[in-house]
LUMLODO-513906 format. One record per residue (C-alpha): z, x, y. Coordinates in steps of 0.25 Angstrom, whole numbers, plus 2048, in hexadecimal, padded with zeros to 3 digits. Each point is the difference from the previous one (the first is absolute). Last residue first. Layout:
# LUMLODO-513906
[rec [Z X Y]]
...
END
This chain:
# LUMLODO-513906
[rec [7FB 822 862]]
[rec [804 80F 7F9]]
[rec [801 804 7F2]]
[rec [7FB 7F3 7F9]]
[rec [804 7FF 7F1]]
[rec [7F5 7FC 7F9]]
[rec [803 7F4 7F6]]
[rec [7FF 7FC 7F0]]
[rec [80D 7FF 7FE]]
[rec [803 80D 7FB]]
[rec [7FA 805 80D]]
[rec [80A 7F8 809]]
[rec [80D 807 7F5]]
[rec [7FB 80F 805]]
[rec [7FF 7FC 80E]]
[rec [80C 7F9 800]]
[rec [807 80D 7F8]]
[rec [7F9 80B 808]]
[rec [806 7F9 80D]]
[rec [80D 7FE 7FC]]
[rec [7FF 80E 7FB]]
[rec [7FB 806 80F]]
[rec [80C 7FB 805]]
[rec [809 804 7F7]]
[rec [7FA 80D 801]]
[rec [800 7FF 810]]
[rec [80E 7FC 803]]
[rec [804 80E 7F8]]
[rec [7F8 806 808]]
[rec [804 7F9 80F]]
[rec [80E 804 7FB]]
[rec [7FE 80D 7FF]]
[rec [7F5 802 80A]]
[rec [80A 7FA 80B]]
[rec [7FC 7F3 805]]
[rec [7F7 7FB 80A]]
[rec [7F5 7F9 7F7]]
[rec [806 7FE 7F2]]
[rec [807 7F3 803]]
[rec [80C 7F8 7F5]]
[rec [803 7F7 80B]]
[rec [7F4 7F9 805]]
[rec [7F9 7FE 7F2]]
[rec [80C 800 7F7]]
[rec [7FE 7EF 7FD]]
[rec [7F3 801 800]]
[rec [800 80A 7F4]]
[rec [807 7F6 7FB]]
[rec [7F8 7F6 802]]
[rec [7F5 80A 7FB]]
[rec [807 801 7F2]]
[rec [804 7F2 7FF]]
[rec [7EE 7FD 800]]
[rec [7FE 80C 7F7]]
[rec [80A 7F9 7F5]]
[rec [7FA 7F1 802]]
[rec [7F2 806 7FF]]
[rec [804 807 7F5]]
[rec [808 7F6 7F7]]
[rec [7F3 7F4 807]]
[rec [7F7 807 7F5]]
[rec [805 7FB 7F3]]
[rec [7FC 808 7F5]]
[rec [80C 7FC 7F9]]
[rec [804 80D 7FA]]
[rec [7F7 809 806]]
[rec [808 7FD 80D]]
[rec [80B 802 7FB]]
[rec [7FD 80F 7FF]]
[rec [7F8 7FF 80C]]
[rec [80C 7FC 807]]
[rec [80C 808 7FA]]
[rec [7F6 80D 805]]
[rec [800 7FB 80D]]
[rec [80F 7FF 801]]
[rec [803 80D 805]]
[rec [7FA 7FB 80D]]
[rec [807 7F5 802]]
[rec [80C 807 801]]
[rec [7FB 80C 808]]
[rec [7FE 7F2 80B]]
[rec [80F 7FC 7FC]]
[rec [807 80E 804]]
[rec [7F7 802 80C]]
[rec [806 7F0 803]]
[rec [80D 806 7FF]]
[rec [7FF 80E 807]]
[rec [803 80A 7F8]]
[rec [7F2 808 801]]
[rec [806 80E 804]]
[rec [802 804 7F3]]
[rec [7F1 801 7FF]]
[rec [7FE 80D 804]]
[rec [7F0 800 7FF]]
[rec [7FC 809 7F4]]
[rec [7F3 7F5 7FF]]
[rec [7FD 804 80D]]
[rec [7F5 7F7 807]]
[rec [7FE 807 810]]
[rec [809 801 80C]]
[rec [7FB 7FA 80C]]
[rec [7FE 7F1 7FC]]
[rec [7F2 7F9 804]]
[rec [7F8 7FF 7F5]]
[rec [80C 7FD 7F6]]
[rec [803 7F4 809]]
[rec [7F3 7FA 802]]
[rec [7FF 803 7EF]]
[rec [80D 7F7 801]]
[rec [7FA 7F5 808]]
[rec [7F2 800 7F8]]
[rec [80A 7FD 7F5]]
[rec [809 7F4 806]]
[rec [7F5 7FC 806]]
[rec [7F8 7FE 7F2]]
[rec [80D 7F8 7FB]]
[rec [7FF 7F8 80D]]
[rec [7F1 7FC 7FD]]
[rec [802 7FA 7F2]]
[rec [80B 7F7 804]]
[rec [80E 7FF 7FE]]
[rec [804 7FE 80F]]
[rec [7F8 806 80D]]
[rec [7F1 804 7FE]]
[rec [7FD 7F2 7FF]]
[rec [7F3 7FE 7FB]]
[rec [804 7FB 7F3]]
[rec [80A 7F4 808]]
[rec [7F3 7FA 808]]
[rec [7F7 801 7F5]]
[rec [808 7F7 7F5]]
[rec [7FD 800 7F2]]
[rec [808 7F7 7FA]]
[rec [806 804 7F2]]
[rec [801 7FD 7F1]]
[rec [80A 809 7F9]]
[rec [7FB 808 7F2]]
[rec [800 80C 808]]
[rec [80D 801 804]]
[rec [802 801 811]]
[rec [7FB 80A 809]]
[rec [7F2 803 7F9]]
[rec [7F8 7F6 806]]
[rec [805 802 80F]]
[rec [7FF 80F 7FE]]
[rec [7F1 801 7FC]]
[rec [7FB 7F6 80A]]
[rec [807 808 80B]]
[rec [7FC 80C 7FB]]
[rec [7F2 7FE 7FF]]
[rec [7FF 7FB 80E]]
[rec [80A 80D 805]]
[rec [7F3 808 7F8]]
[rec [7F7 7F9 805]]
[rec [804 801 810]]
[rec [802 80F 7FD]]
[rec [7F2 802 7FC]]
[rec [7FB 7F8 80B]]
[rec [80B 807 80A]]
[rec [7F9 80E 7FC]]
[rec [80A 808 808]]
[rec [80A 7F9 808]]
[rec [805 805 80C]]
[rec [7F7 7F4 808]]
[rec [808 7F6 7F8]]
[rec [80D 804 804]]
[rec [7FD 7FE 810]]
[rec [7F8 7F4 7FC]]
[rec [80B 7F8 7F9]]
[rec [7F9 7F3 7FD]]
[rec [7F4 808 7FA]]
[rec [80B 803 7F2]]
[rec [800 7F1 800]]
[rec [7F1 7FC 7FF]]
[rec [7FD 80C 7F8]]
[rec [80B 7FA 7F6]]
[rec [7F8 7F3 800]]
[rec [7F2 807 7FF]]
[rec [805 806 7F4]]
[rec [805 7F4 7F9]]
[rec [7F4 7F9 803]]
[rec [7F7 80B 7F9]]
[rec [80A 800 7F4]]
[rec [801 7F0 7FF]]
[rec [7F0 7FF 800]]
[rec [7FF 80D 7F5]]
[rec [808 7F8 7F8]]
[rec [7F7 7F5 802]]
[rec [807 7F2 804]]
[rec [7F8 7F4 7FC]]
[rec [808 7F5 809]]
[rec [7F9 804 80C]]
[rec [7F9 80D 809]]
[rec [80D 800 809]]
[rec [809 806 7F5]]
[rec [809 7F8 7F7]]
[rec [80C 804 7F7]]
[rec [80B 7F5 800]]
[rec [805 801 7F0]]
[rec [7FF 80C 7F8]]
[rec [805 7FE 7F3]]
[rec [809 806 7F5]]
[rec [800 80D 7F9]]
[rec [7FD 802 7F1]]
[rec [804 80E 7F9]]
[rec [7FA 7FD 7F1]]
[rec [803 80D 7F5]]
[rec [7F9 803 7F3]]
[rec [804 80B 7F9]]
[rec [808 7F9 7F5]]
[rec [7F2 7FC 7F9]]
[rec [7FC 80F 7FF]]
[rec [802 7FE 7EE]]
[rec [7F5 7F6 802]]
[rec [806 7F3 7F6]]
[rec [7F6 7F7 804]]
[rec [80B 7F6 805]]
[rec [806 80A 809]]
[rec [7F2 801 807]]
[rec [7FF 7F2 800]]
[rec [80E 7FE 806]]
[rec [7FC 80A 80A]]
[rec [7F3 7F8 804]]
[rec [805 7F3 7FF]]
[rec [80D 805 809]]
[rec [7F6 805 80A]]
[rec [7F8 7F3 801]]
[rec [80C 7F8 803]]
[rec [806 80A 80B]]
[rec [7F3 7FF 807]]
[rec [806 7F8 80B]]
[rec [80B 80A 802]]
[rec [7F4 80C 807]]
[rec [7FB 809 7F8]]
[rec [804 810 7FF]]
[rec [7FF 803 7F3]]
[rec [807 80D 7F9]]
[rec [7FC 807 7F5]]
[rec [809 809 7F9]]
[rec [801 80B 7F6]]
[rec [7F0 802 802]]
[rec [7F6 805 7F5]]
[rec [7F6 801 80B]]
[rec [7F3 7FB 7F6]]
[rec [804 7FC 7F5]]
[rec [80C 7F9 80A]]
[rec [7F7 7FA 808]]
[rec [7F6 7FC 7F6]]
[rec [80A 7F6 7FA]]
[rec [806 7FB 80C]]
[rec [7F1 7FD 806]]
[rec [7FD 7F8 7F3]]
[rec [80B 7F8 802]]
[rec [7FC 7FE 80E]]
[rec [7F3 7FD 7FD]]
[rec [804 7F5 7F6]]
[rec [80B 7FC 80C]]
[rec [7F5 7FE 809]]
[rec [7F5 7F9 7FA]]
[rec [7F5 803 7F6]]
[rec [7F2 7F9 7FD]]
[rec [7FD 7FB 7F3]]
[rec [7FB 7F2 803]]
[rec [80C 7F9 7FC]]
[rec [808 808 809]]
[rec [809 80B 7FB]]
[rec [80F 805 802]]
[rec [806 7F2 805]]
[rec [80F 803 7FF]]
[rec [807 7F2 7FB]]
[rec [80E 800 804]]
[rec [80B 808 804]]
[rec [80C 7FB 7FC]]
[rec [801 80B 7F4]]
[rec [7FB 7F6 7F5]]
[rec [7F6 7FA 808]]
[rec [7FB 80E 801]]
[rec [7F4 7FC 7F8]]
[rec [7F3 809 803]]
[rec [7F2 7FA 803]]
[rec [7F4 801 7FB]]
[rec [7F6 7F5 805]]
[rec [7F5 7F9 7F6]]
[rec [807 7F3 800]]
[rec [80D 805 800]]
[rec [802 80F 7F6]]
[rec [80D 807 7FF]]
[rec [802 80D 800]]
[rec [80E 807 7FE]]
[rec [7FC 803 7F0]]
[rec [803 80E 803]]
[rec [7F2 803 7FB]]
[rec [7FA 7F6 809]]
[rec [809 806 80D]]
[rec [7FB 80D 7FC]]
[rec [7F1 7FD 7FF]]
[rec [801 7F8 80F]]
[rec [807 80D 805]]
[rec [7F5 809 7F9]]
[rec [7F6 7F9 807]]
[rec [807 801 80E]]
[rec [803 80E 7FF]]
[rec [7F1 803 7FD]]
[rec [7FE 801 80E]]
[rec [808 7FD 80C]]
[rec [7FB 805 80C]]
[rec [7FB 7F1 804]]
[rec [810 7FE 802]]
[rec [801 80A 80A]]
[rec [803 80E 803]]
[rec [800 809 80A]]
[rec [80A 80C 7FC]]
[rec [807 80A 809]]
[rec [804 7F7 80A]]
[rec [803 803 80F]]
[rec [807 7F9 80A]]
[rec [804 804 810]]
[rec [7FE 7F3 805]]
[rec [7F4 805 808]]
[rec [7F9 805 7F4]]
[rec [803 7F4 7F8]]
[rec [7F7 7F8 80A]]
[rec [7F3 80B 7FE]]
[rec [802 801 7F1]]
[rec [800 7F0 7FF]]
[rec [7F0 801 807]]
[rec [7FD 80B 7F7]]
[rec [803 7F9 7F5]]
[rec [7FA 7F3 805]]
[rec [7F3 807 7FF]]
[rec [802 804 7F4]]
[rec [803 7F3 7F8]]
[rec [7F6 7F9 80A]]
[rec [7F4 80A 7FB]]
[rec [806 800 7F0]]
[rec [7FE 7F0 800]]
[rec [7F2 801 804]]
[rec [7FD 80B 7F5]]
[rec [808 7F8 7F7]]
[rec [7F6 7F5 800]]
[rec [7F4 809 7FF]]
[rec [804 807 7F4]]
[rec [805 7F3 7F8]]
[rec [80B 807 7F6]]
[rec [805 7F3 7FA]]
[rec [80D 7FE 809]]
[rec [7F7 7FF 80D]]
[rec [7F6 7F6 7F9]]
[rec [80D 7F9 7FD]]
[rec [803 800 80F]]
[rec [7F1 7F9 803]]
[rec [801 7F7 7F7]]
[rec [80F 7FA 804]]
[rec [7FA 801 810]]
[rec [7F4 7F9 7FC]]
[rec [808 7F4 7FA]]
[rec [809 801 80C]]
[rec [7F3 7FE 80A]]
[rec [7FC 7F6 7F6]]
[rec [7F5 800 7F5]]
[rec [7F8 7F4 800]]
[rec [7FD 7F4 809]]
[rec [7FB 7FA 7F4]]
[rec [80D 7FD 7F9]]
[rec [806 7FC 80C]]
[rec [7F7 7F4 803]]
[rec [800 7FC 7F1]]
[rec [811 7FF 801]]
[rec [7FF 7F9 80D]]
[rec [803 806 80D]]
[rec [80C 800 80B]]
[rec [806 80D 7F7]]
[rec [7F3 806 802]]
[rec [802 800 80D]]
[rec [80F 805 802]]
[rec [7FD 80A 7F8]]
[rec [7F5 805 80A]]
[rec [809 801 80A]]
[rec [80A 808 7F8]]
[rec [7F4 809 7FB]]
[rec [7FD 802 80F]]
[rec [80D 803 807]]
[rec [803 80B 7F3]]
[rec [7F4 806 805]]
[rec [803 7FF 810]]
[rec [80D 806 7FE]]
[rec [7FC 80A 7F5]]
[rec [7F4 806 80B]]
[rec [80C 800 809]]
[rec [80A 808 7F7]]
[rec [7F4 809 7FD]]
[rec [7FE 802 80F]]
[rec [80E 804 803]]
[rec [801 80A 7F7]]
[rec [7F2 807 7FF]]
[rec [802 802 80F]]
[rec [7F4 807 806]]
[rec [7F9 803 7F1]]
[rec [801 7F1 7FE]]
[rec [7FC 7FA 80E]]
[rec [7F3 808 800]]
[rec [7FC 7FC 7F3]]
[rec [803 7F2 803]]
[rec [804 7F5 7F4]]
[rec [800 7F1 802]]
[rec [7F5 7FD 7F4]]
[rec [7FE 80B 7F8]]
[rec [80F 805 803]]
[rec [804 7F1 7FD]]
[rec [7FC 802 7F1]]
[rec [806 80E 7FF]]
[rec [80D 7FC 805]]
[rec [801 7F2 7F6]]
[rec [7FC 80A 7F5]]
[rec [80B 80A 804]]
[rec [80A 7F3 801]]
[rec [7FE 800 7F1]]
[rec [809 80D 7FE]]
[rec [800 80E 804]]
[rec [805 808 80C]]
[rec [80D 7FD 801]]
[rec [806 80E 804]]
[rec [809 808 7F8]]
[rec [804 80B 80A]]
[rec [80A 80B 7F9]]
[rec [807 80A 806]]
[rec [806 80B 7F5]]
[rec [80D 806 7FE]]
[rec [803 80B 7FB]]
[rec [810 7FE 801]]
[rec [808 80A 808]]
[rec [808 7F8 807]]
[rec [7F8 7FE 80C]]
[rec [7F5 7FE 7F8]]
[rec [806 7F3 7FC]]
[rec [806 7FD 80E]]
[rec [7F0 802 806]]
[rec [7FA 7F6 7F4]]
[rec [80C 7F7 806]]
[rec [7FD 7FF 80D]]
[rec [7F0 800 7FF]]
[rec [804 7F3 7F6]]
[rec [808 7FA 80C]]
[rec [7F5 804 80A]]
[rec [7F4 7F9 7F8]]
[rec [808 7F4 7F8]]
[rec [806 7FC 80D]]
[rec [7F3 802 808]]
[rec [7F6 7F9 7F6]]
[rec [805 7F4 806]]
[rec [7FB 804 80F]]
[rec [7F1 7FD 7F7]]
[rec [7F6 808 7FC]]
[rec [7F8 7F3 800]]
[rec [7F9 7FA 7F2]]
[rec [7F3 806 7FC]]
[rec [806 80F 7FA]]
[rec [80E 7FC 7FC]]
[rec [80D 807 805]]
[rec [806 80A 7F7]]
[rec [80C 803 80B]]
[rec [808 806 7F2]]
[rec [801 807 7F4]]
[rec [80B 80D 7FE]]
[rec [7FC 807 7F1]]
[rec [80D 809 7FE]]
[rec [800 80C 7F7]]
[rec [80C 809 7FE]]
[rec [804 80F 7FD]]
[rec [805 802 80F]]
[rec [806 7F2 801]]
[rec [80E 804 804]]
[rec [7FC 80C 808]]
[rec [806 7FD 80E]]
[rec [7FB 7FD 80D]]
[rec [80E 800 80B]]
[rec [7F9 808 808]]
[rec [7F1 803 7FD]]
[rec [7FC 7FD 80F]]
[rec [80A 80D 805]]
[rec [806 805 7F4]]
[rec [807 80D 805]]
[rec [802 7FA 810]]
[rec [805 7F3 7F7]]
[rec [808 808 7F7]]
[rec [806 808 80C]]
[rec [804 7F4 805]]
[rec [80A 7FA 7F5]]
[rec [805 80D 7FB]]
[rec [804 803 810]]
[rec [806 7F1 802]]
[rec [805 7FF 7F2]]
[rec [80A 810 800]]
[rec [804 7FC 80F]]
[rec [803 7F1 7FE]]
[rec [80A 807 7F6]]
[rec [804 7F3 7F8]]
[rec [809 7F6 803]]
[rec [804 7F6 7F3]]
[rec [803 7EF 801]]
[rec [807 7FD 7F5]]
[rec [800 7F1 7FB]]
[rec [809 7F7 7FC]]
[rec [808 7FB 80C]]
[rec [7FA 80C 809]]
[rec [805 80E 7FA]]
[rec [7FE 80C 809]]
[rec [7F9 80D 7FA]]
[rec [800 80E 808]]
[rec [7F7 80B 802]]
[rec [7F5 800 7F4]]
[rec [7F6 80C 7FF]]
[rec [80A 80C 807]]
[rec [80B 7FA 7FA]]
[rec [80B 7F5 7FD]]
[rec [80A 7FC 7F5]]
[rec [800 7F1 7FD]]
[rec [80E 7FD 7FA]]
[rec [803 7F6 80C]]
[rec [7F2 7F7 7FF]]
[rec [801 802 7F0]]
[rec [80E 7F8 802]]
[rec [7F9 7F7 80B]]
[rec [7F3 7FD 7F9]]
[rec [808 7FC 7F3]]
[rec [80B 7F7 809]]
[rec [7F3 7F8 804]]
[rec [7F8 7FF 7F3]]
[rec [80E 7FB 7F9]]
[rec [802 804 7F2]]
[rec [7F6 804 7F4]]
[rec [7F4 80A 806]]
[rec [7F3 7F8 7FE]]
[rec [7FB 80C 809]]
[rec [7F6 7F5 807]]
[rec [80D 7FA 806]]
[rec [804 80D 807]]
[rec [7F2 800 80B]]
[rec [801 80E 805]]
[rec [7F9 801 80E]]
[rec [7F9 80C 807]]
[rec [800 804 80F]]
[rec [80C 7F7 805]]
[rec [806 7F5 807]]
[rec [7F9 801 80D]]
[rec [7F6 806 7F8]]
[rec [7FD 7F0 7FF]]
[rec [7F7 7FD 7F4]]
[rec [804 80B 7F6]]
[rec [7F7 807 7F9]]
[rec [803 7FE 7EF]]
[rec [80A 805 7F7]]
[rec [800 7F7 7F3]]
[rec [7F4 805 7F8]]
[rec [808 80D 802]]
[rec [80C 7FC 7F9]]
[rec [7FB 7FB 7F3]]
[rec [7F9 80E 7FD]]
[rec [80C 807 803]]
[rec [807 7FA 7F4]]
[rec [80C 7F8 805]]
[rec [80E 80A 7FE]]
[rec [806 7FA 80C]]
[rec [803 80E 808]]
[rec [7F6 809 7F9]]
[rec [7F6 7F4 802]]
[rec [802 7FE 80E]]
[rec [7FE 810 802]]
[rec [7F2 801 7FA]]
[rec [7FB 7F2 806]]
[rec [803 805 80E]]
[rec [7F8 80D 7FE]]
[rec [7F6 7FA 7F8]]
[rec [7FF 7F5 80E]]
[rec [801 80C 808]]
[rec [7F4 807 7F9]]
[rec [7F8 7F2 800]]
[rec [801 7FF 80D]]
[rec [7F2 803 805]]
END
């Protein structure tokens, strides 16, 4: 939004120093205190010859005002410029009233393929409160992506293949209930697991206590069974993959359900079992590229040489492991999506495992191996629900629900106005998880703390969705309607003057956010704008004043709110309209 006054500033300076234009402008930016100033000039980046400070206040003196830029001060060595608060505040909101929830969405990606991977929790093993940070930061960034034109595309890659399948199939027959699975195919895999992986280590422990001759005879173990039973999978065995194909789906339909209330879609469900010929062709490529090494019958990579170590690839007996499937996952990819970027959303503790697999990637010499990209986040630590230690996500959304219920039935007067509390109380629950773990950068570990979330004063989830549900109040309530040809010269008030602020600098948001995909620069950013809209909120009224002014009230208020609104569905949240 000021990027006309920042050309208009830059044209002058530079007939009046002689530096290009296109060095000035990178150096005006908004100032911090409009105390001071709209726009400020910073002289040093002009690498003009002399003192900074005497620069700024000759260029200060010669500045010749109009209707874009009013006057220029110099500060030591800077130049702090008015603008026509008139000419921004009117450009400014009439681009939101034009926009609505596409302000500030550009085309820079249009053209441009992005591949965003992330939650891919594994089928067997809990959906756990871990797979949060990888679900809601990835939704974040597969929505900033299209936000900026780019085709981007959701994908979930689940862990649905391996030797643990064996073990699952082995403890289905023994621990397994029909009715259990189709009820929660979840939670009850994850049991059966349990009890399996309970009864393999038990029976280690026994035939470690043996002799040699005792062992022998007591024939295959529960592990040896599990190893035969995954290799029958990997040969094509009908019957075995019909069982599997049962819990993959099932589970499915389960995850759906969960990432339904968190407001997430993908567009692809893949998986590691979905990779086909990929994998073959990974093993021949690394053989030709003279890469594979061989170690008592297993095949394994050398990236000693990098600081990376040995990468496993294939287990004596033939069967595959993660990175040859995620090579050979890469390589279909791109046949398949020809993408210009594929981002994966995995936490910090996979770091190693990525770096294998891009510098195996690089190695082979693909011609996409500069498309790869790792966003890592840090550790939850302090999340526990009542049912124990093993916390389902599905567990910490419930019990974040029924909290916020609990809250919102403390003030019953409010409470009996709202419509559809449940609905609400998820949705303030959701929120208040959401925000806490995108308020600060994503690689930080953090405490999760109940009693601070559910707060609906301070930084929290639930203050930002007051602030909105406050402003549709207000909107519902006025007596003069949204007019976008609002005279706006009435708002000169200070703290008008730094909410129309904050709204011009949506766009500069999502433009660095797309940089450094860090979700807490618009959680940060919407969380200033509704202190200050706070701040105006029993001087700056609507209700009571004259329709001029009340108008002009209204549209600013009415594009605070469409900004927070828009900004909570870029992360992944439903803005809640009345509460």
């Amino acid at each position: 939004m000021y990027d006309t006054f920042k050309t208009a500033i830059a044209t002058q300076v530079s007939a009046l120093s002689g530096v290009s234009a296109e060095i000035v402008e990178p150096a005006v930016g908004v100032s911090n205190n409009t105390a001071n100033g709209d726009l400020t000039l910073t002289v040093p980046r002009l690498r003009m010859k002399g003192n900074p400070a005497q620069i700024a206040k000759t260029l200060a003196e010669q500045w010749k005002a109009d209707d874009m830029v009013t006057g220029a001060e110099a500060a030591g060595p800077y130049i702090n410029f008015r603008i026509n608060r008139t000419v921004l505040t009117r450009s400014v909101l009439q681009a939101v009233h034009a926009t609505g929830p596409k302000y500030g969405w550009t085309n820079e990606g249009a053209g441009k393929r992005v591949i965003v991977e992330f939650s891919s929790p594994n089928i067997a093993k809990p959906f756990h409160v871990g797979h949060l940070r990888s679900t809601i930061i990835g939704n974040f960034i597969y929505k900033l992506h299209k936000a900026h034109g780019w085709d981007a595309i959701s994908m979930n890659y689940l862990g649905d293949w391996g030797k643990q399948y064996g073990l699952l199939a082995l403890g289905f027959e023994r621990f397994g209930s029909e009715e259990e699975l189709v009820a929660d195919p979840i939670k009850h895999l994850f049991d059966v697991y349990v009890k399996v992986s309970a009864a393999a280590s038990e029976e280690a422990e026994r035939i470690k206590a043996m002799d040699a001759e005792a062992a022998a005879a007591a024939g295959p173990t529960i592990q040896d069974q599990a190893r035969a039973y995954f290799k029958s999978m990997e040969d094509g065995d009908e019957s075995a993959l019909a069982l599997w194909q049962r819990f993959r789906t099932l589970s499915i339909e389960k995850y759906k359900q969960i990432y339904a209330r968190l407001g997430v879609h993908f567009d692809v469900y893949s998986g590691e079992s979905q990779v086909g010929e990929g994998m073959s062709r990974a093993i021949q490529m690394l053989t030709d590229t003279g890469l594979l090494i061989e170690d008592k019958g297993a095949k394994l990579v050398d990236l000693t040489e990098h600081k990376l170590d040995k990468a496993l690839v294939q287990k004596s007996d033939g069967t595959t492991l993660y990175l040859t499937r995620d090579i050979g996952a890469a390589i279909e990819r791109y046949e398949k999506y020809n993408f210009d970027k594929i981002i994966y959303v995995v936490s910090s503790q996979q770091d190693h495992h990525l770096k294998q697999l891009f510098k195996t990637v690089e190695l082979l010499g693909l011609p996409y191996a500069d498309r790869f990209e790792h966003i890592n986040y840090g550790l939850v630590n302090g999340m526990s629900t009542r049912r124990g230690t093993v916390v389902f996500l599905d567990d910490m959304l419930h019990e974040s629900k029924e909290k916020m219920h609990d809250v919102m039935r403390a003030n019953e007067a409010k409470y009996n106005d709202v419509v559809d509390p449940e609905h609400i109380a998820d949705v303030l629950g959701m929120s208040a998880i959401v925000i806490q773990d995108m308020a600060a950068r994503r690689i930080k570990n953090y405490t999760f703390d109940w009693g601070r979330i559910l707060n609906f004063e301070g930084d929290t989830g639930p203050y930002l969705q007051y602030a909105h549900a406050r402003l549709c109040s207000l909107e519902r309530k006025a007596h003069v309607k949204v007019n976008p040809d609002a005279d706006v010269s009435l708002l000169t008030e200070e703290v008008t003057c730094d909410i129309i602020n904050q709204i011009s600098l949506y766009p500069d948001i999502l433009a660095a956010s797309i940089k450094s995909l860090e979700p807490c620069t618009v959680v940060q950013y919407i969380l200033k704008l509704s202190h200050s809209i706070s701040s105006a909120w029993e001087t700056i009224k609507v209700r009571g004043e004259a329709d001029d002014v009340a108008e002009a009230r209204l549209l600013m208020y009415w594009s605070a709110r469409t900004v927070i609104g828009n900004a909570l569905t870029l992360l992944g949240l439903e803005p809640v309209e009345a509460m």
